[in-house]
C-alpha positions, 0 to 999 in steps of 0.5 A: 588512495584518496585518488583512487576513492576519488575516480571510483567515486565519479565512475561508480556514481556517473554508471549507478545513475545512467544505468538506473536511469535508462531503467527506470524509463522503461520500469515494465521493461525491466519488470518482464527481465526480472519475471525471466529470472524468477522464473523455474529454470532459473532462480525457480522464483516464481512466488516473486513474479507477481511483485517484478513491477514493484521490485523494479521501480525500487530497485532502479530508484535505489540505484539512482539514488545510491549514484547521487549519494556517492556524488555528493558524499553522503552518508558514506558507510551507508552508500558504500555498504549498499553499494558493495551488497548490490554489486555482490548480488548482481555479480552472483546473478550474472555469473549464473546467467552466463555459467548456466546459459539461462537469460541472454541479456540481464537487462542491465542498461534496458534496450540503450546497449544490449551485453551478452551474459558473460560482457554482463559479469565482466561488467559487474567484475569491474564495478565491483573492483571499484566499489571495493576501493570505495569501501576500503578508502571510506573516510576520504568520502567526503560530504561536498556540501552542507548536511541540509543541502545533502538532504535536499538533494537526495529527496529531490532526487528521490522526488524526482524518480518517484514522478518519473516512474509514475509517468512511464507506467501511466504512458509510455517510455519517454525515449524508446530505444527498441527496434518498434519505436514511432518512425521505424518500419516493421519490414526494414526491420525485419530484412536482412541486409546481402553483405550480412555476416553469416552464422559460421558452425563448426561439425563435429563427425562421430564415426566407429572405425575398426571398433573405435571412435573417430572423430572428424571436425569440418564446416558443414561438408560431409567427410568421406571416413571408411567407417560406421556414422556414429552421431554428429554435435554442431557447434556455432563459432561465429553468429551471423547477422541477426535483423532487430526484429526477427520475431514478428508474424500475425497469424491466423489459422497457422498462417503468418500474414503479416507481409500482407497485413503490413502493406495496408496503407492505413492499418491500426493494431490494438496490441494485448499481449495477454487478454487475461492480464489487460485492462479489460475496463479500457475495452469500451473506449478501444472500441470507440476508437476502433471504430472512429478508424474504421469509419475513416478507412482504417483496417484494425486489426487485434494481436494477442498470444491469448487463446482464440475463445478468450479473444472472442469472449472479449470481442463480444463482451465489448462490441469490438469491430475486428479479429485477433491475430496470434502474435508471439507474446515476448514480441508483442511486450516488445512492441509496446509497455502497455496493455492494450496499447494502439498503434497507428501505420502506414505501410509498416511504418509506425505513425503512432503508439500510444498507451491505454490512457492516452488513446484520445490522442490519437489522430486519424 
């Protein structure tokens, strides 16, 4: 048994760490997979949407925490109980993601490695096996050091968590791990490669044939049955290839033009997935900066999911030089942790991305 706490010491606290980590680079991330769980339809939460950011940036922190702890073997009872109320939660939460089809990805380790609910639940099946060996062998949790030396560690790391956080929300993530990071072209990403796997479905033919029903399974093709159709139920056995990005258009009266837009040799998007939530006070200073574009041969260009009035309201109210695109809102929280946010390209190809605060340093 003292083995056994010792290997689940290690793998519980190595994983709590990595995965709160990889979170809590990205809290505002994190933040929009909770707001999807709160959501009706789901927990039917909505009254906690508000609060996602904040319950995110504790969640994940505690979780770094809670990791550290259990490495250093402190306060034992209390991190094993924590522990095992945590895994109980989220092993709840993914089962009935996955039971009930609800959210795709829990998020569990942000962008760095995507799980299907069910790898999610599997996942947390596993953590929680090991937890309960931590929890029945807790008096071979011992502490690796002194108690003051326990508790410099655990408020440096708690120190350290708390600053970090603070920087991402005020700037970007510091490693960004989606398919729009700085050097990724928007197009390639997009393509979809000829040797790519293709979606395989299952048909399910529902026929009356002498007053009964008859039911004839094939890929696609029509089968030749001496009775009346009935209904036809479509089945996907085996996905095929999806590209990383394959929600991206810039629309403008109900036509996409982003295959045109994207090929602009030097092009500025200033990106506010929702006008009403943005920072409207960074407006002036956008506009500043839109025009030192401009001035440079520069096409700007706005993308929003808001409506084309509010968009205007804001276009006028600020002086600013250029149009709003529609853009699918889920996509544009893809692009960029920041609201608004700039991004700087070259023929689809992201040069620079940076957070409202730090439009000064941007370079044209």
């Amino acid at each position: 048994m003292r083995y056994l706490v010792w290997i689940s010491r290690i793998f519980v606290g190595i994983l709590f760490i990595i995965s709160g980590l990889i979170k809590l680079n990205d809290p505002v991330g994190f933040s929009f997979k909770l707001e999807e769980y709160f959501s009706q339809g789901v927990l039917d939460l909505p009254f906690l949407m508000p609060l996602a950011l904040g319950i995110s940036i504790f969640v994940v922190i505690v979780e770094v925490i809670l990791g550290v702890l259990l490495l250093i073997g402190f306060k034992p009872k209390f991190t094993v109980w924590s522990l095992l109320l945590m895994i109980v939660f989220f092993t709840f939460l993914t089962f009935y993601s996955a039971y009930f089809n609800k959210v795709t990805d829990c998020g569990c380790f942000g962008d760095a490695v995507k799980l299907t609910p069910w790898e999610s639940f599997a996942k947390d099946i596993i953590l929680l096996v090991f937890i309960l060996i931590l929890f029945l062998g807790k008096k071979y949790i011992q502490p690796i050091f002194n108690t003051k030396i326990n508790w410099i560690i655990g408020g440096i790391a708690l120190i350290a968590c708390t600053l970090f956080a603070n920087h991402v929300l005020n700037h970007l993530p510091s490693v960004d791990f989606r398919p729009y990071k700085i050097g990724a072209n928007i197009q390639e990403g997009m393509s979809v490669p000829e040797d790519a796997a293709k979606a395989i479905y299952e048909y399910a033919w529902r026929f009356k044939v002498n007053g009964d029903d008859k039911i004839v399974v094939t890929n696609g093709e029509y089968p030749q049955v001496d009775g009346e159709f009935i209904d036809v139920e479509t089945t996907e056995i085996q996905e095929g290839y999806e590209p990383p990005i394959h929600d991206f258009t810039i629309e403008r009266d109900g036509q996409d033009m982003a295959s045109e837009i994207l090929e602009e040799n030097k092009l500025v998007m200033v990106i506010a997935y929702d006008l009403a939530k943005s920072n409207t006070s960074v407006f002036s200073e956008v506009s500043k900066v839109t025009k030192i574009a401009s001035g440079k041969g520069y096409k700007v260009v706005g993308m929003s999911a808001s409506s084309v009035d509010r968009a205007n309201a804001i276009k006028e109210k600020f002086g600013l030089n250029f149009d709003f695109y529609f853009t699918d809102e889920t996509a544009l929280k893809t692009i960029v942790r920041s609201n608004p946010a700039v991004l700087v390209l070259e023929r689809g190809t992201i040069l620079q991305k940076v957070h409202y605060n730090d439009l000064n340093k941007l370079v044209f």
